[in-house]
C-alpha positions in Angstrom: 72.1 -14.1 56.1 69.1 -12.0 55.3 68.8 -7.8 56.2 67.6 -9.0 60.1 70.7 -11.3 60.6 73.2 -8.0 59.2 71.3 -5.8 61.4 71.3 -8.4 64.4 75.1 -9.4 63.8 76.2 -5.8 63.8 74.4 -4.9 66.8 76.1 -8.2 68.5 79.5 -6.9 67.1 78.5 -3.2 68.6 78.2 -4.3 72.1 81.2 -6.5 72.3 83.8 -3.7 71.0 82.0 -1.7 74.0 82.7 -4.2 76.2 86.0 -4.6 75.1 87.0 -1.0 75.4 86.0 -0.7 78.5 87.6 -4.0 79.7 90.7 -2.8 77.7 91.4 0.8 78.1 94.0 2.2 75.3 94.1 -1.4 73.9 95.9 -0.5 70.8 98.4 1.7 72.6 99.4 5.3 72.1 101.8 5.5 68.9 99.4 6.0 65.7 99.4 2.9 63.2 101.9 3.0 60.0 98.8 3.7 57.6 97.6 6.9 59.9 101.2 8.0 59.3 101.1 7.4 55.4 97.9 9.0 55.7 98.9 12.2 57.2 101.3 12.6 54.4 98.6 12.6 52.1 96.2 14.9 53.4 99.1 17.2 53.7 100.2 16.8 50.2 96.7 17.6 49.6 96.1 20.3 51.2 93.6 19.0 53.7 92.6 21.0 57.2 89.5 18.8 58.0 90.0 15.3 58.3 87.2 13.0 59.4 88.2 9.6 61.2 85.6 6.9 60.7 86.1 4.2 63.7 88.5 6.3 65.5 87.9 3.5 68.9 90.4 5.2 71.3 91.4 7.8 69.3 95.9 7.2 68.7 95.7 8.0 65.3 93.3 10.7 65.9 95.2 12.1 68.2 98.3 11.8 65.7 96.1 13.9 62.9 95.5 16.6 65.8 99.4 17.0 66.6 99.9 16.8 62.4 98.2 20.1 62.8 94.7 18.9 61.2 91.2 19.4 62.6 89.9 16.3 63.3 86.5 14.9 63.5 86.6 11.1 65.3 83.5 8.8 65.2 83.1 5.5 66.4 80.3 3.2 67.7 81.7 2.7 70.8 81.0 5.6 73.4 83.6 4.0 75.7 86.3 4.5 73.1 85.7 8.2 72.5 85.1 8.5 76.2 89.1 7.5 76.5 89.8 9.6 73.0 88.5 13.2 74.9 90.2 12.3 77.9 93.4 11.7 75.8 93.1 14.6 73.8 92.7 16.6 77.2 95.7 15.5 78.8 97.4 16.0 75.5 96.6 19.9 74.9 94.3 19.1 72.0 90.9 19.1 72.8 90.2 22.4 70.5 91.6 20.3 67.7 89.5 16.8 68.1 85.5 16.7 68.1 83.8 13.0 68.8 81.2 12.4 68.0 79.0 8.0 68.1 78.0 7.2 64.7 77.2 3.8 63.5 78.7 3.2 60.2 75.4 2.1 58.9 74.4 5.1 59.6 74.1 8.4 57.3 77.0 10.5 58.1 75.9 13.6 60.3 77.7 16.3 58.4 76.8 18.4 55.6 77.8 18.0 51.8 81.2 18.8 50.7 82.3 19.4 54.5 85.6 17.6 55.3 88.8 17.4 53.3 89.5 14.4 54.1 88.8 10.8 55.5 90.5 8.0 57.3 89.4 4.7 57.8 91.8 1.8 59.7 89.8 -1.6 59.1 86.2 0.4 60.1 84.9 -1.2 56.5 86.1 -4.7 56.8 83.5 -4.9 59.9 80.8 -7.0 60.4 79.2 -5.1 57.3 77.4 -6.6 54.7 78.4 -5.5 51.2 75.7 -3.4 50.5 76.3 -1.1 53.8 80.2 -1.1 52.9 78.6 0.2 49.1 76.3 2.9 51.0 79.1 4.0 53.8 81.6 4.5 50.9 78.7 6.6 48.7 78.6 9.0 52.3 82.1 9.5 52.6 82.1 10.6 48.9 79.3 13.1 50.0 80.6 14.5 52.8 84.3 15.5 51.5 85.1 18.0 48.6 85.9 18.0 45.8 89.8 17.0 45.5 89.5 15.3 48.6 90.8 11.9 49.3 90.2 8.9 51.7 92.5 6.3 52.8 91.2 2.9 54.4 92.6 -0.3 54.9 90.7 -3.4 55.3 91.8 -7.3 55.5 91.9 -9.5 52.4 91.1 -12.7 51.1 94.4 -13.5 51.3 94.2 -12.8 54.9 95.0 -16.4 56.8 91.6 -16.2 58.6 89.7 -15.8 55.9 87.7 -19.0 55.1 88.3 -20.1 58.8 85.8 -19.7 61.9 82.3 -19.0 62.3 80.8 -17.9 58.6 77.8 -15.2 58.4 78.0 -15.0 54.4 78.9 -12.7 52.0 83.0 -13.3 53.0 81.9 -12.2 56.5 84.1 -14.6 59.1 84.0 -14.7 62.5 87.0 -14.8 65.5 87.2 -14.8 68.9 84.0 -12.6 69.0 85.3 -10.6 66.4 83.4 -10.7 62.6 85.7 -9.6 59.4 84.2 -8.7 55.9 87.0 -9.8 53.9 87.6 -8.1 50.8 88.1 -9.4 47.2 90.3 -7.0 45.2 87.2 -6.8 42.7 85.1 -5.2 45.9 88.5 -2.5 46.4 87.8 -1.6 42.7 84.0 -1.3 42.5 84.1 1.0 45.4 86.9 3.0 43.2 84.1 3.5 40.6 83.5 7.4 40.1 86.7 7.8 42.5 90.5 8.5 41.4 92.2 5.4 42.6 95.7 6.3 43.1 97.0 3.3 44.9 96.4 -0.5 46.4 99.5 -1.2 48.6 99.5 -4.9 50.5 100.7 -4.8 53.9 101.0 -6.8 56.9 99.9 -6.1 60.6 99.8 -7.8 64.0 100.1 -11.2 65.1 99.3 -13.9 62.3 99.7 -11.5 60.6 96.9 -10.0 59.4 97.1 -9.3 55.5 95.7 -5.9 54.6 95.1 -3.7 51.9 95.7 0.2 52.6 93.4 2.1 49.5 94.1 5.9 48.4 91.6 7.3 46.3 90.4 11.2 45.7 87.2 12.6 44.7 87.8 14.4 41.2 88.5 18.2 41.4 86.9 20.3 39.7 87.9 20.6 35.7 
């Protein structure tokens, strides 16, 4: 597809999740997904205070970290999204507990070294992002947490019934209903593991179809 098409495709997929939060207020509903859940566990077990949500949209599993007792920093593309996140966490009693904050994933991340404990990620890097920017986006999460920290993600799988199906933009990027999916292989899970402790792979299902997943654990190495 060629650096221009990524660019241009993720800028396409940027305006239509705008569109669609603002068409679709609270779309996803208010009770946080099962892997947020699994994920709090984790960042309790360890030890984690700061956790950073990468493609928070509207903000339920955010808002789940806050009430977990975690400091939570939610990003997302979409401005709409966060817009309905503070307004949330207002009503809620939470505000002091949840900064936003629009960042494109293809972005650098704009936090310091070291600065978060840890990082959750629900299908933010099976986007519309090429490979490469899924490589770079993993190296900046890595940056930004300490050591010991750990980041959970899930993303859809080649195993996933839409994969192969649709509209094709390369590099096991399918496309729809408007939406693009970066499918993973298990081989792209484990070269993003490289450097990492990878503690865990665990298949899951969600939604309608249903969509096939992949929910990834893996820690930055503490010091010796």
């Amino acid at each position: 597809m060629g650096e221009d098409g990524e660019r241009q495709l993720g800028d396409v997929q940027r305006t239509h999740w705008q569109q669609t939060y603002g068409a679709h207020p609270g779309m996803y509903g208010e009770e946080p997904s099962a892997p947020a859940r699994h994920a709090a566990a984790v960042f309790r077990a360890a030890g984690a205070e700061r956790v950073l949500e990468l493609g928070a949209g509207h903000g339920r599993d955010s808002l789940a970290f806050a009430r977990a007792g975690f400091a939570v920093r939610a990003t997302d593309f979409s401005p709409a999204g966060l817009d309905q996140l503070r307004e949330a966490a207002g009503a809620a009693g939470l505000a002091e507990r949840v900064a936003t904050a629009v960042h494109d994933v293809r972005e650098p991340l704009p936090l310091p070294d070291a600065s978060v404990d840890a990082v959750f990620a629900h299908m933010l890097l099976c986007m519309a992002l090429s490979t490469e920017e899924i490589r770079a986006a993993v190296a900046e999460i890595r940056r930004v947490l300490r050591p010991g920290g750990v980041l959970v993600y899930t993303v859809r799988h080649t195993g996933d019934a839409h994969y192969g199906t649709g509209t094709p933009h390369g590099d096991d990027i399918w496309e729809h209903g408007g939406f693009a999916v970066h499918f993973f292989p298990r081989a792209l899970v484990d070269a993003l593991a490289e450097g990492w402790t990878l503690t865990e792979v665990h298949p899951f299902e969600e939604g309608e179809l249903p969509r096939r997943l992949w929910r990834v654990t893996q820690s930055v190495p503490g010091p010796e």
